[in-house]
Structures are given as structure tokens and as C-alpha cells.
C-alpha positions in Angstrom: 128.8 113.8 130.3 128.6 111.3 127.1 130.3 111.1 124.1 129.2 109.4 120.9 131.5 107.8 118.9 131.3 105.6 115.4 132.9 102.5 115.2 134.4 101.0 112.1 133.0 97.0 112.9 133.8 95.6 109.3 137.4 95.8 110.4 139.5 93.3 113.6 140.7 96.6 115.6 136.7 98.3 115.3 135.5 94.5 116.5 138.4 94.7 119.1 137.4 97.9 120.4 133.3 96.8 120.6 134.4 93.9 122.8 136.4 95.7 125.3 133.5 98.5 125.6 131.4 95.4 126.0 132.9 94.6 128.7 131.6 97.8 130.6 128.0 97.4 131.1 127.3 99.9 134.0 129.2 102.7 132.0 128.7 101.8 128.2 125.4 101.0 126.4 125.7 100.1 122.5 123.0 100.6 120.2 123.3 98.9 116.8 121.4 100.9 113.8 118.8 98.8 112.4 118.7 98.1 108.8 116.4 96.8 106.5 118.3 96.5 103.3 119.7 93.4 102.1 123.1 94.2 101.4 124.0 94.1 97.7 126.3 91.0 97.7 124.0 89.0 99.5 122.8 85.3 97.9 119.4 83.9 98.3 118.8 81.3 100.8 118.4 79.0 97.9 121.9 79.2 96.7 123.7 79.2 100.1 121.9 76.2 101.2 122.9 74.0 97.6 126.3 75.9 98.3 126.2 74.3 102.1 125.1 70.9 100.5 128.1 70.7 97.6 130.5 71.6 100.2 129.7 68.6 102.2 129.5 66.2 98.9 133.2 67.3 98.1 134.0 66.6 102.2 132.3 63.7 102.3 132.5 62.3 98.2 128.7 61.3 98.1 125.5 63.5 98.5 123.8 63.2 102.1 120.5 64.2 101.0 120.7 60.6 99.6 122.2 58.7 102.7 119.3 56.6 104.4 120.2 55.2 107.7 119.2 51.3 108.0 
């Protein structure tokens, strides 16, 4: 007998409940659905990397990209 169940993952107790099935192999197979939309609060790669890059200027106080190593 199976059963078929949907699990909430955006939320800890869904994520919780994944790991623990998980755990299971020889009883419990999880598939994922794939998706090919880009979800609609997604940045480009552009933007995130600048984004990465002025986090580490405010950690650091200068920008790496300009650091050269003697």
C-alpha cells in the first residue's frame, strides 16, 4: 500500500518532517516537482553578485576587487 502526501517545505515543521522521512530510504522515496519558472522575486545574477561584493566592502571597509596581493 502507498500513500501520497504534500508537504508544505517553505515552512521549519514541513522541512522537519522531509528530514525525518529522509531518513527512511528502504520505505520512503521523495520526488521533488521540477520547475522551470523563475520565481517572481528572484534577482539577476548581476545584482546578487554586486550585492555579494558591497556586503564584503561594508565587512571589510575597502573593495576586494581592488586588493592586489604583493
Amino acid at each position: 500500500m502507498n500513500v501520497i502526501a504534500k508537504i508544505d517545505i517553505s515552512s521549519p515543521t514541513g522541512r522537519k518532517i522531509v528530514r525525518e522521512l529522509e531518513k527512511h530510504k528502504k520505505v520512503v522515496k521523495i520526488t521533488y516537482p521540477e520547475t522551470n519558472e523563475i520565481p517572481l522575486d528572484a534577482v539577476s545574477i548581476e545584482f546578487g553578485i554586486e550585492e555579494f561584493w558591497g556586503h564584503l566592502e561594508k565587512k571589510f571597509g575597502f573593495d576586494l576587487r581592488t586588493y592586489e596581493e604583493n
